[in-house]
C-alpha positions in Angstrom: -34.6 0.5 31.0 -31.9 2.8 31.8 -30.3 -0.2 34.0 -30.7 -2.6 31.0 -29.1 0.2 29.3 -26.3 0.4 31.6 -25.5 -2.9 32.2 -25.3 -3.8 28.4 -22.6 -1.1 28.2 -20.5 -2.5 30.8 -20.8 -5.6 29.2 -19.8 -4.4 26.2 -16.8 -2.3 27.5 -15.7 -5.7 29.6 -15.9 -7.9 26.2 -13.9 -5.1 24.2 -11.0 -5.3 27.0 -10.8 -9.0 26.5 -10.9 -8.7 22.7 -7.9 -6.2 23.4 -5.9 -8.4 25.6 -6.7 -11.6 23.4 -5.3 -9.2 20.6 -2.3 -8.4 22.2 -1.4 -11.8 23.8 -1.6 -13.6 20.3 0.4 -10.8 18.7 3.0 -11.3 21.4 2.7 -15.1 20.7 3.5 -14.3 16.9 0.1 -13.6 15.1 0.4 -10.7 12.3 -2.8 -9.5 10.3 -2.0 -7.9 6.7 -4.9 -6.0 5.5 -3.3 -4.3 2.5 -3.5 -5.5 -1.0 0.5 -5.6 -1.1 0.5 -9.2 -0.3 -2.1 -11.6 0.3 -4.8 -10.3 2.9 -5.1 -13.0 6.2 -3.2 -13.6 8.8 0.3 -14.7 9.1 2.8 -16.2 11.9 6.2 -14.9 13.2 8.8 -17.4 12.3 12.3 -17.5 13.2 13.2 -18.0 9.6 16.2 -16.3 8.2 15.8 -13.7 5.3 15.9 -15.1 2.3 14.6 -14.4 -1.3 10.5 -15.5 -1.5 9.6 -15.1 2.3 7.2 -12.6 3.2 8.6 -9.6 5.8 7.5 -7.3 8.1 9.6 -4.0 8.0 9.7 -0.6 9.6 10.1 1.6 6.8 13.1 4.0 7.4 12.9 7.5 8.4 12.9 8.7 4.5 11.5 11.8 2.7 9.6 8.8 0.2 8.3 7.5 3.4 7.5 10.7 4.5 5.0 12.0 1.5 3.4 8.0 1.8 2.6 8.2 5.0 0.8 11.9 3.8 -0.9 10.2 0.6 -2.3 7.4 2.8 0.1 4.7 0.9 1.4 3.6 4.6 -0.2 4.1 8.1 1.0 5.7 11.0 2.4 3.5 13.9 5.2 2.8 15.7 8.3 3.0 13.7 10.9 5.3 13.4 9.3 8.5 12.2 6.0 7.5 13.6 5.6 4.8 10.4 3.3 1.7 10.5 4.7 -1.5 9.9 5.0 -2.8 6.2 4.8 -6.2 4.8 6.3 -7.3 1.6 7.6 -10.1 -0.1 11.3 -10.3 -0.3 12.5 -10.1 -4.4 15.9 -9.5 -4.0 18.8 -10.0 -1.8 23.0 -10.2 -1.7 24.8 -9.3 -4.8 21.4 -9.2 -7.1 21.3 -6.8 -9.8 18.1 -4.3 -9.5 17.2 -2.8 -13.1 14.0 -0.8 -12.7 12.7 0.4 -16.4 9.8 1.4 -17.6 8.6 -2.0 -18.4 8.9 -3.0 -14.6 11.5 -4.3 -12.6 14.1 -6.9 -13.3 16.4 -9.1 -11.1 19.2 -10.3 -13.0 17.9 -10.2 -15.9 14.3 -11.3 -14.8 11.3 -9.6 -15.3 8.9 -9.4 -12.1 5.3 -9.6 -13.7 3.2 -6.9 -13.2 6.0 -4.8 -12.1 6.2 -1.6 -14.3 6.2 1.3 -11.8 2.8 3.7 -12.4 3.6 7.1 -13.5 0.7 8.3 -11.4 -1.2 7.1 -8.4 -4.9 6.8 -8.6 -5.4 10.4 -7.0 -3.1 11.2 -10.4 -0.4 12.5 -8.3 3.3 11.9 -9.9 4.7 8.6 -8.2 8.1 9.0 -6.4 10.7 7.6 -8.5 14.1 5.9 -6.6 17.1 7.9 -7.9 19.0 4.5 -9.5 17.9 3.0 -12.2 20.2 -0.3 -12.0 22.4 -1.4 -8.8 23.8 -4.2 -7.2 22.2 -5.0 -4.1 24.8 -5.5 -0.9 24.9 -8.0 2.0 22.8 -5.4 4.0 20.0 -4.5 1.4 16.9 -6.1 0.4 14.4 -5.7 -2.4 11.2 -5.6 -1.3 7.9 -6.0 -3.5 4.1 -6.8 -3.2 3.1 -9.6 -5.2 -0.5 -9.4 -5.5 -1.3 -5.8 -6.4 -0.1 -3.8 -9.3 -0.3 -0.4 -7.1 1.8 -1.7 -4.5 3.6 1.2 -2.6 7.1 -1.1 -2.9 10.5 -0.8 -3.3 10.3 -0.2 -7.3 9.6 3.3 -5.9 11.9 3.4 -2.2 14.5 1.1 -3.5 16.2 -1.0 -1.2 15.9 -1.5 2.5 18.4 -2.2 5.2 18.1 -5.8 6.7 18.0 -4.5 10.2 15.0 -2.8 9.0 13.1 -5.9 9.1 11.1 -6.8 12.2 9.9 -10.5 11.3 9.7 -12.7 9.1 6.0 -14.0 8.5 4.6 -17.2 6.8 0.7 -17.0 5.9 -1.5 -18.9 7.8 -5.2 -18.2 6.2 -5.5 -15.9 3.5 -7.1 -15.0 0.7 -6.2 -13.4 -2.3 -3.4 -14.7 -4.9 0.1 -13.9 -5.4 0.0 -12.6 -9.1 3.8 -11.4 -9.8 6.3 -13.8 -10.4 9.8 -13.4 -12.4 9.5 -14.9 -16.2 
């Protein structure tokens, strides 16, 4: 028994490492797994695509006090980013020269109203939501807007504002998910 024992454990350690090298080798190849509520949950490809409004992203957030105190509510993950942050993936709402109004009502791009959008004055812990410091700005050639687009508690950028381009990483196209895309500008 104790052999049956032991050789079921080596077994299992040997398929683990080649679940952890399959993992990495398809990551390197451009796989991306999104397991938030953000965006739609599946699995999504690295594409060479430029940054442009609609695409999904993956970002490192930057080293930021907001960042900070999500990282310490559990809003984002540890990993490896700049000040030890976990990758975030978003949609991208806004780009060059767009004007950002964020009201009470939700969040507006030119005029536009993203659906779904209002920012929460509480998260569901009922601690007080961050608040980004502008309420209206025009977004430059170097910033982005980035939102989630299937979950009304999305930790997004009607709370941290705008993000540097060089902050994102990749940007991703989904491959198999599920889950729908709920906010849209009306």
């Amino acid at each position: 028994m104790k052999c049956f024992i032991r050789k079921m454990g080596i077994g299992f350690a040997i398929s683990a490492l080649a679940l952890l090298i399959q993992g990495a080798f398809l990551y390197l190849l451009g796989a991306r797994i999104n397991t938030t509520l953000s965006i739609p949950v599946g699995l999504y490809w690295s594409v060479g695509d430029p940054v442009t409004k609609g695409r999904y992203v993956m970002f490192c957030p930057p080293p930021l006090e907001v960042f900070d105190l999500a990282r310490a509510r559990g809003y984002i993950g540890a990993g490896f980013c700049p000040g030890g942050y976990g990758y975030m993936m978003k949609k991208v709402a806004g780009a060059t020269d767009d004007r950002v109004e964020v009201g009470s009502d939700g969040v507006r791009i030119n005029g536009r109203l993203l659906d779904d959008s209002a920012p929460l004055r509480a998260d569901s812990g009922g601690r007080v939501m961050p608040k980004f410091q502008a309420d209206s700005y025009v977004l430059s050639e170097h910033q982005l807007l980035l939102m989630g687009d299937c979950n009304v508690r999305s930790f997004d950028g009607r709370y941290f504002g705008p993000v540097q381009r060089r902050q994102v990483k990749d940007v991703i196209t989904p491959i198999f998910t599920w889950g729908q895309p709920s906010r849209t500008a009306r």
